[in-house]
N, C-alpha and C positions, 0 to 999 in steps of 0.2 A: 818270199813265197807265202809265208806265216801269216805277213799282212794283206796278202789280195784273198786267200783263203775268208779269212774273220770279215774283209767287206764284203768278200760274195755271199758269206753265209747271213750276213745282214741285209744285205738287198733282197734274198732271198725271202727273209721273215718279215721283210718292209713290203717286199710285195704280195705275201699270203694272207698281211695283216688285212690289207685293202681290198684286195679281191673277196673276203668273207665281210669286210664291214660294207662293202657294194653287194653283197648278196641279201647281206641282212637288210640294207636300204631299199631294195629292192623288192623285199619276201612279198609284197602285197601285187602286185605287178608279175611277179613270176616266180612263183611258188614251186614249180619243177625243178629249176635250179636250183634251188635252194635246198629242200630236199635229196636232190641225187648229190649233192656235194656233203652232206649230213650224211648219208646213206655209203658213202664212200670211204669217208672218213670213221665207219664202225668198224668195230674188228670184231664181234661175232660171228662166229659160223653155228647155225645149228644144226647138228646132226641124229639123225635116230642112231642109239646105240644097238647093237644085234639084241635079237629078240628070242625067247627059248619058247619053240613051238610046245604042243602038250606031249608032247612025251619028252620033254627038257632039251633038246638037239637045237644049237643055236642059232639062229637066223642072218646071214650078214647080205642074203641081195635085195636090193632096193625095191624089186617088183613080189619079192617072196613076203619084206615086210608089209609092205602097202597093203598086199592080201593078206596075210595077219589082222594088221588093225585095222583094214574093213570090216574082217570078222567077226573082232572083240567089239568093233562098238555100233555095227548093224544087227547085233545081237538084241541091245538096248532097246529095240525101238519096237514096238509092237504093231500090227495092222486088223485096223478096228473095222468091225463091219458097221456100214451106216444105220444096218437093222438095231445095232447095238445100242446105239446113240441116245443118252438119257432126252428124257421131254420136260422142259422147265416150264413151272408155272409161269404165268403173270403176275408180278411183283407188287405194280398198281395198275389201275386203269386209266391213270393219265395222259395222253398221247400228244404228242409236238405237232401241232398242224400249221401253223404259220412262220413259218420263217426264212426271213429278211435279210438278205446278204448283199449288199451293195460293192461296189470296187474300193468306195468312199472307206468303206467300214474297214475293209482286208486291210486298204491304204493306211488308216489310224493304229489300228492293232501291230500291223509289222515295222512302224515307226516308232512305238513304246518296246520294241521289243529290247532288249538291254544282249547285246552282241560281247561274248565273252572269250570266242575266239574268230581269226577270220572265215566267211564262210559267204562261200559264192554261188551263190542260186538265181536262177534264170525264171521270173515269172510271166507266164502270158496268159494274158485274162482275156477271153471271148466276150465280147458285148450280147 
């Protein structure tokens, strides 16, 4: 019994070894598995801890806190009237009037570009 135990618990780790080294082989091809298997495997849980409104009285329901720290940090933000709006000089009088952007050019630029992690973007260029 001792013995089919310690093989099943080894085929067990023979087969989780391969299924994450076929997801790592993979990550480029299908990055959602990959992730949701990463994300599965975290044991985090984050939770807000209760909150003591102003007059110290503690907060513990989900939709009490929410409007809490709506409050606390829509406080922050102020609303500017556009009349307010400072008016900046002109810096020089320089001004960009020719310029040349070819597909050629985008094409050479995004080929120097030095790719540091994967990243998959979709370009369509109008003629």
């Amino acid at each position: 019994m001792i013995k089919a135990s310690k093989a099943a618990r080894r085929e067990v780790k023979k087969a989780n070894k391969q299924f994450e080294l076929k997801l790592a082989n993979n990550i480029k091809e299908d990055r959602k598995s990959f992730f949701a298997y990463v994300r599965s495997k975290s044991k985090s849980n984050v939770n807000v801890s209760s909150l003591a409104d102003r007059q110290g009285e503690l907060t513990s329901g989900s939709k009490a806190k929410a409007e809490m720290l709506n409050d606390f940090f829509s406080s922050v933000f102020t609303k500017e009237l556009e009349t307010d709006m400072p008016v900046l000089d002109n810096l020089c009088d320089a001004k960009l009037v020719d310029i040349s952007v070819t597909v050629d050019s985008i094409k050479s630029k995004l080929q120097k570009l030095k790719i540091r992690l994967p990243v998959m973007i979709t370009c369509h260029l109008a003629y």
